[in-house]
C-alpha positions in Angstrom: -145.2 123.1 -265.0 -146.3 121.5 -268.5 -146.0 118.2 -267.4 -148.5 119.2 -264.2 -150.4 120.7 -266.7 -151.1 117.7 -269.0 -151.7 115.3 -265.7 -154.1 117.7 -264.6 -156.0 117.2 -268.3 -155.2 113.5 -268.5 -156.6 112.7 -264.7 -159.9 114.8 -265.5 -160.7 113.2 -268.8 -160.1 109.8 -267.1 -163.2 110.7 -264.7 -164.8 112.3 -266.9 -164.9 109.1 -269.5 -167.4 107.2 -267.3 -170.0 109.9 -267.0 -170.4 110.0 -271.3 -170.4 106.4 -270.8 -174.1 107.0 -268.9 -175.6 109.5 -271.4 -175.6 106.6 -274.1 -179.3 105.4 -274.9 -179.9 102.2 -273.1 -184.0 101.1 -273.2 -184.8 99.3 -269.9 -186.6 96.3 -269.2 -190.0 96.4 -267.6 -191.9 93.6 -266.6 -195.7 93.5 -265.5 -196.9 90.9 -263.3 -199.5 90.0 -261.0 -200.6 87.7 -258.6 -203.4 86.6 -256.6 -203.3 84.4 -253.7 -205.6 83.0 -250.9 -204.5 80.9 -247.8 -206.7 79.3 -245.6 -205.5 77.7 -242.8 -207.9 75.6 -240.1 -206.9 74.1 -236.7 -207.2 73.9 -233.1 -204.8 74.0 -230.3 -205.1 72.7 -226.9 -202.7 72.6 -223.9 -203.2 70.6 -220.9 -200.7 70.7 -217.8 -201.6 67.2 -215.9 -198.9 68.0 -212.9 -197.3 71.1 -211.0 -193.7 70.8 -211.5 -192.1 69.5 -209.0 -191.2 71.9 -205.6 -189.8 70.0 -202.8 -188.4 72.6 -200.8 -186.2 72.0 -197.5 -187.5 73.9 -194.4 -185.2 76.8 -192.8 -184.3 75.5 -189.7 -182.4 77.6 -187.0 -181.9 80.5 -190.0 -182.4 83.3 -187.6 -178.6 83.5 -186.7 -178.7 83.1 -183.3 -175.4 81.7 -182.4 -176.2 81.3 -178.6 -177.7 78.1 -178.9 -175.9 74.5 -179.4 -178.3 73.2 -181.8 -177.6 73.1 -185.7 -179.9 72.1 -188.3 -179.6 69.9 -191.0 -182.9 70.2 -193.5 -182.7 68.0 -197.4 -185.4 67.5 -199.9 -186.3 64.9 -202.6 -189.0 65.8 -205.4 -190.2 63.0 -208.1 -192.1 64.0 -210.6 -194.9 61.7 -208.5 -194.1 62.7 -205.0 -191.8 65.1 -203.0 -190.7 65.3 -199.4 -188.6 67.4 -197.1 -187.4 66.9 -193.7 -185.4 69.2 -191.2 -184.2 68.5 -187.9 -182.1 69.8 -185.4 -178.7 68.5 -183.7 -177.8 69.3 -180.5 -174.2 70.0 -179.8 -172.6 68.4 -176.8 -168.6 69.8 -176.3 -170.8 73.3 -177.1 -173.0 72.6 -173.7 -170.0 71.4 -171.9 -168.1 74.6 -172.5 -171.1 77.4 -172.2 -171.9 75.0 -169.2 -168.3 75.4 -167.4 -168.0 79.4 -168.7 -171.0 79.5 -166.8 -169.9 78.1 -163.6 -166.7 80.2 -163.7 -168.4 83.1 -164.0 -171.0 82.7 -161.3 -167.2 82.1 -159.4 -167.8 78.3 -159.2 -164.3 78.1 -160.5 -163.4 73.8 -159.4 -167.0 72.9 -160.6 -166.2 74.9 -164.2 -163.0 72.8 -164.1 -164.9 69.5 -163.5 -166.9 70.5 -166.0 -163.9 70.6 -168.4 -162.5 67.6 -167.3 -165.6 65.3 -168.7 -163.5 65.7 -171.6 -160.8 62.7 -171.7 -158.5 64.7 -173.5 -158.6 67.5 -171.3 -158.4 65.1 -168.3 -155.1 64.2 -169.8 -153.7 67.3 -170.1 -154.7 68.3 -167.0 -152.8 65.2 -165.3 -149.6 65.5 -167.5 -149.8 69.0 -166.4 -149.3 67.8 -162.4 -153.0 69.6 -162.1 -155.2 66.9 -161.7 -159.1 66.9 -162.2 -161.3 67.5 -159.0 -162.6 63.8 -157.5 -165.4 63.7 -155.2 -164.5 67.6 -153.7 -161.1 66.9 -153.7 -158.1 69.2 -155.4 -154.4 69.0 -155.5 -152.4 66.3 -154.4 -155.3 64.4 -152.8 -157.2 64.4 -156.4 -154.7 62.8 -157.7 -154.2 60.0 -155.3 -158.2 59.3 -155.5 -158.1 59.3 -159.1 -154.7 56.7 -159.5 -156.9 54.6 -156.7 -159.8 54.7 -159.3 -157.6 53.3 -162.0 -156.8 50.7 -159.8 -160.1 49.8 -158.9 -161.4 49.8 -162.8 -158.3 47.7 -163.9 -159.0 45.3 -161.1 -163.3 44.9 -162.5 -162.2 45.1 -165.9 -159.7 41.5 -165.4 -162.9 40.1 -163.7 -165.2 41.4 -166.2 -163.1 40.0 -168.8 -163.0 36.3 -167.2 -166.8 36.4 -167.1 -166.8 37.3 -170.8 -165.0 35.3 -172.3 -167.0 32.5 -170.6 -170.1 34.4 -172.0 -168.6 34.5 -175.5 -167.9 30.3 -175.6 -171.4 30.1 -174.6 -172.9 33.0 -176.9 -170.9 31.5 -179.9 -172.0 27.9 -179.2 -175.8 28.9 -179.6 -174.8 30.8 -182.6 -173.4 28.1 -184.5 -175.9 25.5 -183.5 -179.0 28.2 -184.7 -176.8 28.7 -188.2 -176.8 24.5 -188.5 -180.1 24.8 -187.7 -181.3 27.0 -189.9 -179.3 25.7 -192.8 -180.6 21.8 -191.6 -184.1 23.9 -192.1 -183.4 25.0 -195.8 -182.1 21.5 -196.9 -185.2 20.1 -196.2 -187.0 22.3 -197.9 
């Protein structure tokens, strides 16, 4: 318990050491000063805004949501800092006709005219033949479809031989005035 004892005294006169330390006479420093000083400042300041910044702005075309329709529009914009313009138009939808247009027939029960419909579509026309189903032609269904629509391929392979003949005449003769208007024109810029 001595040796607590003495730590105990030891620790507080450590401390305490600082705090005599404080009481010693130290004179402090003072300092007067003083200062006068005017600033005068003068200017103007003037903003001028020569154009609006620019605002070209697409117009909203079909944005009420009605998904009904077979339109869609496409709308873009272009602003310079000299001129700005914006467009919009609409696009009408075809295959989106063709099927509201054969849903229609089916459901006012005009069931073969709703499948004509359809089959204005070549790849449905296909699928239909491959199926052994053929397209309605000219009010006939069935079997006797089918037979008027292989006699239709043979009469547009037939035209399209003859067709071909008469073009390829038409080509000799189209490319021979071609060539002679090229030399002519180039016969043109020579003599220039």
């Amino acid at each position: 318990m001595r040796i607590g004892g003495r730590w105990i005294v030891f620790v507080l006169a450590f401390f305490s050491w600082p705090s005599f330390a404080e009481e010693s006479t130290i004179d402090p420093i003072i300092t007067e000063s003083t200062t006068n000083s005017t600033v005068t400042t003068q200017g103007t300041m003037e903003t001028t805004v020569k154009s609006p910044p620019p605002s070209a702005i697409s117009p909203q075309i079909m944005s009420n949501g009605n998904s009904d329709l077979c339109t869609f529009g496409v709308a873009g914009a272009v602003q310079t800092q000299i001129l700005g313009i914006s467009m919009g138009s609409t696009v009408r939808d075809m295959n989106c006709e063709k099927l509201k247009n054969a849903k229609t027939l089916y459901d006012m029960g005009m069931k073969v005219a709703a499948v004509s419909v359809m089959c204005q579509d070549e790849r449905v026309f296909d699928a239909m033949m491959n199926a052994g189903t053929p397209c309605p032609k000219d009010g006939l269904i069935g079997e006797e479809a089918k037979l008027a629509w292989e006699a239709e391929a043979l009469r547009q392979e037939v035209s399209a031989a003859t067709s071909e003949e008469k073009d390829g005449e038409s080509i000799n003769k189209n490319t021979t005035k071609g060539v002679g208007a090229v030399a002519g024109v180039l016969a043109i810029l020579l003599a220039l």
